[in-house]
C-alpha positions as a Markdown table, in Angstrom:
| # | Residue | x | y | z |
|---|---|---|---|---|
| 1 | Unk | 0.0 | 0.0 | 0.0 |
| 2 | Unk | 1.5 | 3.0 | -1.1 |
| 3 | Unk | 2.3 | 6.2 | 1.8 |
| 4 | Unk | 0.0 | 7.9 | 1.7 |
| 5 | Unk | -3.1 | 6.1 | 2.1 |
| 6 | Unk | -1.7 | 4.1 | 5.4 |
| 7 | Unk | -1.2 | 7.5 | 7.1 |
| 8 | Unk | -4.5 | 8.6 | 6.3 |
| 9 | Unk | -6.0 | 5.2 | 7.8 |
| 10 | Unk | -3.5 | 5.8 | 10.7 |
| 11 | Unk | -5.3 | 8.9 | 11.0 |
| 12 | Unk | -8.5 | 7.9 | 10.5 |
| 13 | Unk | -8.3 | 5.2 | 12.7 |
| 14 | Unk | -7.9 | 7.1 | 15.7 |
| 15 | Unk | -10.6 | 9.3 | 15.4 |
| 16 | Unk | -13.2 | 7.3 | 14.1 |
| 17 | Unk | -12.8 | 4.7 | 17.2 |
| 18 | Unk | -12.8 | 7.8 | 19.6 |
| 19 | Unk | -16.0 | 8.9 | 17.8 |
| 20 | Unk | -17.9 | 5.0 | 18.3 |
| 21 | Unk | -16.9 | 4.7 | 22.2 |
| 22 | Unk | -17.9 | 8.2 | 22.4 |
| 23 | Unk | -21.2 | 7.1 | 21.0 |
| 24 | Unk | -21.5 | 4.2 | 22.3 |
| 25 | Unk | -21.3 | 6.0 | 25.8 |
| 26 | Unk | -23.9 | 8.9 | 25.1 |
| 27 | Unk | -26.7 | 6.3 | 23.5 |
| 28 | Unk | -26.6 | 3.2 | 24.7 |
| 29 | Unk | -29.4 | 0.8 | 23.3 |
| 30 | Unk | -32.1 | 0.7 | 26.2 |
| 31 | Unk | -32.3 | -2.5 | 28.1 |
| 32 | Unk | -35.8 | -3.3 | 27.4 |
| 33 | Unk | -37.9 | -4.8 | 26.6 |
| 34 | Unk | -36.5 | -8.5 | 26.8 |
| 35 | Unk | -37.8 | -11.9 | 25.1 |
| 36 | Unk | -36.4 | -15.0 | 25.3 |
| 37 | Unk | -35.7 | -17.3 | 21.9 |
| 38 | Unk | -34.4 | -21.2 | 22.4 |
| 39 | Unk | -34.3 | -20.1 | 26.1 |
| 40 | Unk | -31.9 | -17.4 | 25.8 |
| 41 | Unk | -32.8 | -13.9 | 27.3 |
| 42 | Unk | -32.1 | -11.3 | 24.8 |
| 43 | Unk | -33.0 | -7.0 | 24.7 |
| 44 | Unk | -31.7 | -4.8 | 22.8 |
| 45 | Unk | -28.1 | -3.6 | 24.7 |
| 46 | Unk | -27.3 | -7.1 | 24.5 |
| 47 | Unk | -27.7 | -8.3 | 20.9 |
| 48 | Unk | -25.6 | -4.9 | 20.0 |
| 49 | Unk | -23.1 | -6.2 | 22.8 |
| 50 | Unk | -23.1 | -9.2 | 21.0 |
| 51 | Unk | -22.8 | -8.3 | 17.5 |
| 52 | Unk | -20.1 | -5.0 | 18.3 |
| 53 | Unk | -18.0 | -6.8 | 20.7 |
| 54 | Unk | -15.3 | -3.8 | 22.0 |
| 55 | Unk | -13.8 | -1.8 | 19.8 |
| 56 | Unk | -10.3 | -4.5 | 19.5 |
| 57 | Unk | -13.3 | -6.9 | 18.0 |
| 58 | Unk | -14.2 | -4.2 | 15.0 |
| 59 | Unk | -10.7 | -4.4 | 14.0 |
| 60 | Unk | -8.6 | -7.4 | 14.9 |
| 61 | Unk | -8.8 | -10.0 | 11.8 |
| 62 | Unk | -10.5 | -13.5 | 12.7 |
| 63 | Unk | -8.2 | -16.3 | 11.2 |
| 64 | Unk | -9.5 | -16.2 | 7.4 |
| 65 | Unk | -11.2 | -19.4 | 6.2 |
| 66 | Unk | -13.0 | -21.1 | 4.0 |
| 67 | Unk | -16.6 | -21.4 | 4.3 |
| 68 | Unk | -17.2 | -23.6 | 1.5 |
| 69 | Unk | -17.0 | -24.0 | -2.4 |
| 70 | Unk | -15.8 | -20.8 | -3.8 |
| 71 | Unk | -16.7 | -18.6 | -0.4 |
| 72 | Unk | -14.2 | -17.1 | 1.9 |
| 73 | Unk | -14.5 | -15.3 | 5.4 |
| 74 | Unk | -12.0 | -12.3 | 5.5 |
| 75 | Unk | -13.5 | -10.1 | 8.0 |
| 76 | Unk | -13.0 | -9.2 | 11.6 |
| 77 | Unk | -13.7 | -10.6 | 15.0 |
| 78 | Unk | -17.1 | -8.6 | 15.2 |
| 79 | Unk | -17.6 | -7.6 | 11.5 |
| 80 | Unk | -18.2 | -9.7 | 8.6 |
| 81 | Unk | -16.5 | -9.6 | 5.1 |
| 82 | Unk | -17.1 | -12.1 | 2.6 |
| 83 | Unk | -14.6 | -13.2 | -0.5 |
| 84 | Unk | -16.3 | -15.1 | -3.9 |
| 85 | Unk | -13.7 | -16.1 | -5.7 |
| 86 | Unk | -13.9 | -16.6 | -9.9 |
| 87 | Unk | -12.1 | -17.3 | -12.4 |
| 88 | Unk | -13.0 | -13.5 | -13.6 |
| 89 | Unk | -12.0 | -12.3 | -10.4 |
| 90 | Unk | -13.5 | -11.6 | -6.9 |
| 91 | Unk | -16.3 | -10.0 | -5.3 |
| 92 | Unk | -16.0 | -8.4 | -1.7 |
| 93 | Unk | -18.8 | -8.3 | 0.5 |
| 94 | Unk | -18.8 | -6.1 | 3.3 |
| 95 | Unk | -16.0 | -3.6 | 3.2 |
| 96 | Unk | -16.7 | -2.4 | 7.1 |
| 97 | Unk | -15.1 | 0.3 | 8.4 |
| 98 | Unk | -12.3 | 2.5 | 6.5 |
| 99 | Unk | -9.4 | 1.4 | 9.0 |
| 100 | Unk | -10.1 | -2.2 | 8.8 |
| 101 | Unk | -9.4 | -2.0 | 5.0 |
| 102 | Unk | -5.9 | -3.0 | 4.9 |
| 103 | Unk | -6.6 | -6.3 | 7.8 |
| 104 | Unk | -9.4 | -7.5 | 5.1 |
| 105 | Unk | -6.3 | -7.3 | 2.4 |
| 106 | Unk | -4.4 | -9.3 | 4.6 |
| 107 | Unk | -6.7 | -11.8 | 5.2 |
| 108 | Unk | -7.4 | -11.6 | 1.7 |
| 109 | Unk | -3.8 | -12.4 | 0.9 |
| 110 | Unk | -3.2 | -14.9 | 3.6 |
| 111 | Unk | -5.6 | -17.0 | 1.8 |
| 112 | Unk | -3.4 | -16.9 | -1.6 |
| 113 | Unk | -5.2 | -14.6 | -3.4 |
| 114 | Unk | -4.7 | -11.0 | -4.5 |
| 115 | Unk | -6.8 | -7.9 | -3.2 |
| 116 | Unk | -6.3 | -6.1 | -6.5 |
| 117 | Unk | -8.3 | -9.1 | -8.0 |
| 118 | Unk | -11.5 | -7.8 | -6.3 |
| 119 | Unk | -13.7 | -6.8 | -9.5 |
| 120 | Unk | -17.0 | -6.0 | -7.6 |
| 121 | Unk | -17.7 | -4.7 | -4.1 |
| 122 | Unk | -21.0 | -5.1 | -2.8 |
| 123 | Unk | -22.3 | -4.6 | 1.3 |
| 124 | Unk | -25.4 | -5.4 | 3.6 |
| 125 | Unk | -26.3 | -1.9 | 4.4 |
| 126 | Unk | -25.5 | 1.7 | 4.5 |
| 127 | Unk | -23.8 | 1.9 | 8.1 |
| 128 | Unk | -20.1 | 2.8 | 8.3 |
| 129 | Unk | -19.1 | -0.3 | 10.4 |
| 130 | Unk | -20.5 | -2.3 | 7.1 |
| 131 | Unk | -19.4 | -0.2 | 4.3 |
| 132 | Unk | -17.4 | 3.0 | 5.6 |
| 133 | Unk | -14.4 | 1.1 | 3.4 |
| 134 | Unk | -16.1 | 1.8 | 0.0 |
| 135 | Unk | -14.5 | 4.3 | -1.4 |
| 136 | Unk | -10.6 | 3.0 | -0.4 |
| 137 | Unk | -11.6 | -0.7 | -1.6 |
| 138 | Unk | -12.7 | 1.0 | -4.8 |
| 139 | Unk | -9.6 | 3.2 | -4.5 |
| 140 | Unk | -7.0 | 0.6 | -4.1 |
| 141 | Unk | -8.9 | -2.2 | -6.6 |
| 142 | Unk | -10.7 | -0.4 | -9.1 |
| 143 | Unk | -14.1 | -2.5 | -8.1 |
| 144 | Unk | -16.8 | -1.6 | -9.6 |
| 145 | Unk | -19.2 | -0.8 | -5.8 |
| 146 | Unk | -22.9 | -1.6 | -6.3 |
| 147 | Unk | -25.7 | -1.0 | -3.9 |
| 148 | Unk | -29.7 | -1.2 | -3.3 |
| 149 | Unk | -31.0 | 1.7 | -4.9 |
| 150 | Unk | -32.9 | 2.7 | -1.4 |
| 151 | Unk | -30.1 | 3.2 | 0.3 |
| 152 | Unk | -27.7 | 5.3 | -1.8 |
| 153 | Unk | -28.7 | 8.4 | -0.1 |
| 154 | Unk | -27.7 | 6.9 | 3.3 |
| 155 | Unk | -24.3 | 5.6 | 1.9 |
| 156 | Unk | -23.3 | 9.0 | -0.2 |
| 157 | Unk | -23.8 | 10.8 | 3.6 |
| 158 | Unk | -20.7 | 8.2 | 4.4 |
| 159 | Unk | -17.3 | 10.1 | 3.8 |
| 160 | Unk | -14.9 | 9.3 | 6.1 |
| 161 | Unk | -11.8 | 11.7 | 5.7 |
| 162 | Unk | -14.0 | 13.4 | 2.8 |
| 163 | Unk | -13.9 | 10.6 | 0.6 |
| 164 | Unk | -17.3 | 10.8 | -1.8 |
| 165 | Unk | -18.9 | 7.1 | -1.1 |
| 166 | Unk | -18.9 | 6.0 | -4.7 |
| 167 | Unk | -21.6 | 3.8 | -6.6 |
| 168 | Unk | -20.8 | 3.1 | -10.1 |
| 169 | Unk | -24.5 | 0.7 | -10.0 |
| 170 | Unk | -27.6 | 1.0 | -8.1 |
| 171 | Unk | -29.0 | -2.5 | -7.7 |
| 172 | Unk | -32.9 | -3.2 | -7.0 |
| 173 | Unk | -35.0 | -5.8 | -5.4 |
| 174 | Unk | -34.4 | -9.6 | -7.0 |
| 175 | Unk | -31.4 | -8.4 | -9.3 |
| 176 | Unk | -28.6 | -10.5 | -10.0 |
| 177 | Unk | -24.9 | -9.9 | -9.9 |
| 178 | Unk | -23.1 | -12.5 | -11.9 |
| 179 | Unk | -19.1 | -13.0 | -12.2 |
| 180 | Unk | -17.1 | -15.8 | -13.4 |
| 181 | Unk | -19.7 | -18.0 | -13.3 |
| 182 | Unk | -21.3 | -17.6 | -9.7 |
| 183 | Unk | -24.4 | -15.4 | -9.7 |
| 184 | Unk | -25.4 | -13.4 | -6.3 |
| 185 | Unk | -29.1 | -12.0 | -5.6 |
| 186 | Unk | -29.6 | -8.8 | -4.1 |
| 187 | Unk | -33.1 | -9.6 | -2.0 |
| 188 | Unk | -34.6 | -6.1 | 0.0 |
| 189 | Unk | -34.6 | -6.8 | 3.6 |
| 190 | Unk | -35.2 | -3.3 | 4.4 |
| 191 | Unk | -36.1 | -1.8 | 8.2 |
| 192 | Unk | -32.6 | -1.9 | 9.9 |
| 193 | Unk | -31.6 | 0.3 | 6.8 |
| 194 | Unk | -34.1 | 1.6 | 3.4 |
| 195 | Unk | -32.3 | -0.3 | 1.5 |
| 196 | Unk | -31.1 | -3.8 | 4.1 |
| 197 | Unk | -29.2 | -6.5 | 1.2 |
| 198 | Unk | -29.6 | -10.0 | 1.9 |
| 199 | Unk | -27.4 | -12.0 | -0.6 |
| 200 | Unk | -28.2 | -15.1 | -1.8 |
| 201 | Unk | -25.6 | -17.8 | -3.8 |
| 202 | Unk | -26.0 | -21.4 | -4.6 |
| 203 | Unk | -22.4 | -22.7 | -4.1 |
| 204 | Unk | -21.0 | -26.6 | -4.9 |
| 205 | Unk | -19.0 | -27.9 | -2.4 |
| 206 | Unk | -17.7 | -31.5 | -2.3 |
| 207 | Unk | -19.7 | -32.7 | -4.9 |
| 208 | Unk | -22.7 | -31.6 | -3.4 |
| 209 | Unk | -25.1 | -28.2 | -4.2 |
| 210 | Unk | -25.8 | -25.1 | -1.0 |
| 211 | Unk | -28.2 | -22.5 | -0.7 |
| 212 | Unk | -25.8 | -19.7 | 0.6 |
| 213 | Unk | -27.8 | -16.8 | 2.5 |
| 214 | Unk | -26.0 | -14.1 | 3.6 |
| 215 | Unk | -28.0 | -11.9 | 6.3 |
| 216 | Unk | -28.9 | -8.1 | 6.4 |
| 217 | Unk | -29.1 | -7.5 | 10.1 |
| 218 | Unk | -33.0 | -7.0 | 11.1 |
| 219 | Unk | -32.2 | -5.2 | 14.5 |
| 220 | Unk | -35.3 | -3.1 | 14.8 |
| 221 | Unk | -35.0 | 0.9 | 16.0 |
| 222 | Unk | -36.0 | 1.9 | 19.6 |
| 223 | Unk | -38.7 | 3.9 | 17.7 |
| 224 | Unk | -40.6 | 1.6 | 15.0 |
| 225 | Unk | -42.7 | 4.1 | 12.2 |
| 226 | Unk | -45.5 | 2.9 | 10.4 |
| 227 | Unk | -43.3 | 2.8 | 7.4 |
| 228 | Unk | -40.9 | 0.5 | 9.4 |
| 229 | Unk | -43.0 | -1.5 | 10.5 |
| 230 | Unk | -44.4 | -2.6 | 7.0 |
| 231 | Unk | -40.5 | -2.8 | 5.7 |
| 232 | Unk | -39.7 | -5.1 | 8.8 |
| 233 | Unk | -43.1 | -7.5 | 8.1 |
| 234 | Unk | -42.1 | -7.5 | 4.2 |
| 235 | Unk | -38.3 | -8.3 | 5.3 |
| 236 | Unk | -39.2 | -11.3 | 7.6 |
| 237 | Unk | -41.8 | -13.2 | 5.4 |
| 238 | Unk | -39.0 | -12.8 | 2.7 |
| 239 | Unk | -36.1 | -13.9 | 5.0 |
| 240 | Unk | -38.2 | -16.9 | 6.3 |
| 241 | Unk | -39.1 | -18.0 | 2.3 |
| 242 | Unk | -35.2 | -18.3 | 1.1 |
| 243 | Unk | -33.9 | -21.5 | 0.4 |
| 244 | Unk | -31.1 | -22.4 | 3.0 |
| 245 | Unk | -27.9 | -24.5 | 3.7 |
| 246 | Unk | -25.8 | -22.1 | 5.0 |
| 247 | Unk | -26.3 | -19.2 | 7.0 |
| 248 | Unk | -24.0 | -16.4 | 7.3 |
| 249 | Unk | -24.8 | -12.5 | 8.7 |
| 250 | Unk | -23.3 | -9.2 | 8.2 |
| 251 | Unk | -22.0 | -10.1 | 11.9 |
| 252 | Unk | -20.1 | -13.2 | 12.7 |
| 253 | Unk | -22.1 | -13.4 | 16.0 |
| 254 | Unk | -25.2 | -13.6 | 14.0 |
| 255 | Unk | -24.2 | -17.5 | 12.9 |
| 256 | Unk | -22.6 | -18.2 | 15.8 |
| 257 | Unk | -18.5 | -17.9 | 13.5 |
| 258 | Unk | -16.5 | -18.7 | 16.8 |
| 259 | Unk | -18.4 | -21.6 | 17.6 |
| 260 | Unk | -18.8 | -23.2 | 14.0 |
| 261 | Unk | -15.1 | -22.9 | 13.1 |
| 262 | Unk | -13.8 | -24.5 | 16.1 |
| 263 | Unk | -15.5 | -27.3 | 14.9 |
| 264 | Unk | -13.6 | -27.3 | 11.1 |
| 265 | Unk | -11.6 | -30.2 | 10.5 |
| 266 | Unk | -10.1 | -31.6 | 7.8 |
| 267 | Unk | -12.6 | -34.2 | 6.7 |
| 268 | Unk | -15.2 | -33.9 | 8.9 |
| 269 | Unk | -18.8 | -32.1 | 8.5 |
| 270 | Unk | -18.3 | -29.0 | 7.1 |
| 271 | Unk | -19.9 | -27.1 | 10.6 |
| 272 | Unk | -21.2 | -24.1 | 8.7 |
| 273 | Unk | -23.7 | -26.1 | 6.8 |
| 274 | Unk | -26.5 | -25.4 | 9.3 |
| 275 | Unk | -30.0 | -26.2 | 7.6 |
| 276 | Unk | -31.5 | -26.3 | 11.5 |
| 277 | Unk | -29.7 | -22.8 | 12.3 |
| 278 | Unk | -30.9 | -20.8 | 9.2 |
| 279 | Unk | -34.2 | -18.9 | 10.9 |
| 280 | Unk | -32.4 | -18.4 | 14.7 |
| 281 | Unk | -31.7 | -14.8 | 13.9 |
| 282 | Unk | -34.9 | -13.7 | 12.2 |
| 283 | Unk | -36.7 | -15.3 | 15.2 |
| 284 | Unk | -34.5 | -13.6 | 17.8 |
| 285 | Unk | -35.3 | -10.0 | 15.9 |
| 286 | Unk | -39.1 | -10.6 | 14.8 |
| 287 | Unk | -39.1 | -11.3 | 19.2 |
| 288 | Unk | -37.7 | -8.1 | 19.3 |
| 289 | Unk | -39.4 | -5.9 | 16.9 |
| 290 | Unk | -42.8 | -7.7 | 18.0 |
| 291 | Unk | -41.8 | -6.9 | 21.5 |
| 292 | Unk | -40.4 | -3.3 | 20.8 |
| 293 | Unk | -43.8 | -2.4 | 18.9 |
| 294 | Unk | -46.1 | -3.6 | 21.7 |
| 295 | Unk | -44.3 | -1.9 | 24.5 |
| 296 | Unk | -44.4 | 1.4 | 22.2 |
| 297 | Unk | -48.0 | 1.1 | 21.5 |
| 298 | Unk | -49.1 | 0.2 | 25.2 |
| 299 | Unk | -46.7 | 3.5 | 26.4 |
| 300 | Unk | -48.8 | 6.1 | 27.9 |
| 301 | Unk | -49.7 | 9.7 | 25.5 |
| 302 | Unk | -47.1 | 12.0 | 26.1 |
């Protein structure tokens, strides 16, 4: 990486983490209300606990892997990043935030492949711990960074260091982005974000055929709109209808990553094939949105 760039992450770095603990301080996610899914007790401070981690989660690298077939984790302890690899060239999914740019390259490269091969960027949704690494991705590989259509506004209002978020495609609901043979489908999931991507890919792996489904978080506001609630309704009956073998999330907590890969080895059951564990999330969220929206609507008039 040339200079420049890695003094401006260096940079960047520093302040951005100041400005999440700082955040995270001033607004913490209330504590209530609480449901309980396969009889674990969630609310709302503790699934973002659980997805954030601290801030060394955001950005230390979690050992890169293989999921299966042509599908490759390269993202952090806390934030996901997915690699497809084709004979074309690669798609990124998930570029999270700006300073963890250069841990996802070297993830990328501890696999044996090269981060300038990356020929498409796509992301989950328009928050910078997801996508805040756009425009250096894009910088540093020349990808070509397509996104729902919905939320472009969101992502353009992303700039770290001044850096205009680029979109060279807006994508819309059902569309499909093929390279090298594999074919991805952007599916709405919208509520956490307008424009919430689920992916979808069918991947071969060991002579045998996945349904890959790569989940937009559906962690519902503190305040739930009308307009929310029909996007969160729509996003749930659409989540609960995809075909599934292997679920993956936007964060590796989401599909449990520490837990599955300490069970990888070398010709056993490949432990992120989890037919049983694709609907955990969407029923720990639909708990929580159902849960949220009924305390809101039994709160007295102000």
């Amino acid at each position: 990486m040339p200079a420049r760039p890695r003094q401006t992450l260096a940079i960047l770095s520093g302040i951005a983490l100041a400005a999440a603990v700082c955040a995270q301080a001033q607004n913490p996610a209330p504590d209530h209300p609480q449901v309980m899914v396969q009889g674990q007790t969630y609310t709302p401070r503790s699934i973002l606990q659980r997805n954030m981690g601290g801030p060394e989660d955001e950005t230390a690298a979690f050992p890169p892997h293989k999921i299966a077939g042509n599908l490759y984790y390269v993202g952090t302890r806390s934030l996901s990043s997915f690699l497809v690899v084709t004979p074309q060239g690669n798609i990124l999914i998930d570029s999270t935030y700006e300073r963890n740019v250069p841990v996802i390259r070297k993830s990328v490269e501890q696999l044996g492949f090269k981060f300038s091969d990356i020929k498409i960027l796509l992301g989950s949704h328009a928050h910078g711990d997801h996508q805040e690494g756009d425009a250096l991705v894009k910088q540093l590989t020349g990808a070509r960074v397509m996104a729902m259509a919905q939320d472009v506004p969101a992502l353009q209002a992303i700039k770290p260091g001044g850096k205009e978020h680029p979109v060279d495609h807006m994508l819309h609901d059902g569309e499909q982005v093929k390279l090298g043979g594999t074919t991805l489908v952007a599916h709405l999931t919208a509520g956490h974000t307008r424009g919430g991507t689920t992916w979808t890919m069918r991947i071969k792996d060991g002579g045998k055929t996945y349904n890959v489904v790569i989940d937009c978080s559906l962690r519902s506001p503190t305040v739930i709109t009308p307009e929310i609630q029909r996007e969160f309704e729509r996003s749930f009956k659409l989540v609960r209808a995809l075909p599934c073998d292997i679920p993956l999330g936007d964060h590796p907590s989401e599909y449990r990553l520490t837990e599955k890969y300490a069970k990888v080895r070398d010709g056993g059951p490949n432990p992120f094939v989890d037919p049983s564990g694709c609907l955990i999330e969407a029923d720990i969220q639909e708990a929580m949105f159902h849960a949220i929206l009924a305390e809101q609507k039994s709160a007295p008039a102000k």
